[in-house]
C-alpha angles and dihedrals in degrees: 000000000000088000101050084048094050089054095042083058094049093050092046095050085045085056090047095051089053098054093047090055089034094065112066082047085067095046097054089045096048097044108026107018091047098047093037083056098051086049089056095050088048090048085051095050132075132256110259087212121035131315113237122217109263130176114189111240124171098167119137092049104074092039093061104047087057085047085054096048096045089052100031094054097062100037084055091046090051079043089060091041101056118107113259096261105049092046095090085049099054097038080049088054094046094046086039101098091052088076094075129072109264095232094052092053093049089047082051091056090054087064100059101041097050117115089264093032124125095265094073093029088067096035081052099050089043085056086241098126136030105207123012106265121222111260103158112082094034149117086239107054082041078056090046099049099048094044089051083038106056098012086115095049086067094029103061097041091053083049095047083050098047101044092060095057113115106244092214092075101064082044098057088041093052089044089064097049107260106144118246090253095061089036085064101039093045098036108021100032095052090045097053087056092107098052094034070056098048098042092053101058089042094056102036097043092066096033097059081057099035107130098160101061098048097037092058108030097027129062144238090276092050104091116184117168093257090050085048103050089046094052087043100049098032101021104046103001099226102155097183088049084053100038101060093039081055087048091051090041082049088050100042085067114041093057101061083050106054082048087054088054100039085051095048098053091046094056107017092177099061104251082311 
């Protein structure tokens, strides 16, 4: 008796594990597969209508992520350098125009790069410029924009990943007379993998998809995949067209992710 009702027990806690683990299977199919599938037959299907000329560009996206990196890592070096007081200032510095609404910062950009902005207010006092060049509208204001927009997001993973580098190594490399400028591309540089890493993803995931910035700041000719699935879908209303460019943003992403992951398992220090 005892028995039978040991192993009733036991089947009914294995059921209960499974359920446990089956149902946020369910949730991702019912809310994500089954969507995700219904994008992928409309990206497969015809416009009822008319099918507008379309040429896939994802250009600024790449482009600023490198811009961020190239700007981020030494901000957050400076970050790990710092002396330990002025460290919370900095990292204050760094967190500070999040407190302030998105769109208010982007609207605020709009200001400084019109024809009579700041911008060219200052680059015409410092005898820079002529005449005040045109900014607003432009790849380089959308540039501008994203960079000032997601530059914490690289900056404080690199610094979360820095801080923590033990000190002695670029001693001992230096003690044994390897110049300051190889210490910090064969010890630094490897270490901050995981942050340059994180950074990365963090910044490119949201700028593929970004629609504000270059709405705002961009023009009609600047096409960006956020830009392309809301003319698609709103402007001319070609689903299919919409739908596929949603299926490669879908799987833009979720690449650079699944390498993140493979890596990290592989080498779950960091390169440490």
């Amino acid at each position: 008796m005892n028995g039978a009702m040991n192993k009733r027990g036991e089947h009914n806690r294995s059921w209960g594990a499974r359920l446990i683990v089956l149902v946020p299977y369910l949730w991702l199919a019912t809310f994500f597969l089954l969507p995700f599938l219904i994008v992928v037959k409309i990206s497969l299907s015809h416009s009822a209508i008319a099918q507008p000329p379309y040429t896939p560009v994802f250009d600024p996206a790449v482009g600023s992520t490198l811009l961020l990196l190239l700007i981020g890592f030494p901000l957050a070096y400076g970050m790990a350098r710092a002396p330990r007081r002025w460290q919370p200032i900095v990292f204050v510095l760094v967190v500070l125009p999040f407190w302030t609404s998105f769109l208010i910062r982007i609207y605020a950009w709009i200001n400084i790069l019109q024809r009579d902005g700041l911008l060219n207010q200052v680059l015409l006092a410092l005898g820079i410029v002529d005449a005040p060049p045109a900014w607003l509208s432009t790849d380089t204001a959308v540039y501008i924009g994203i960079v000032y927009s997601y530059l914490p997001f690289m900056v404080l993973p690199i610094y979360a990943t820095l801080e923590k580098v033990d000190e002695t190594l670029i001693e001992a490399a230096a003690d044994l007379g390897c110049p300051n400028w190889k210490a910090f591309w064969l010890v630094t540089v490897p270490l901050s993998r995981p942050g340059v890493l994180a950074g990365a993803l963090l910044c490119f995931i949201p700028i593929v998809g970004e629609f504000v910035i270059p709405d705002l700041l961009g023009s009609s000719q600047t096409m960006m995949i956020g830009q392309t699935l809301w003319t698609e879908f709103f402007g001319n209303k070609d689903w299919p067209v919409s739908s596929a460019v949603a299926v490669v943003l879908l799987c833009l992403l979720v690449v650079p992710i699944v390498i993140y992951q493979q890596m990290e398992t592989r080498d779950p220090a960091g390169g440490r």
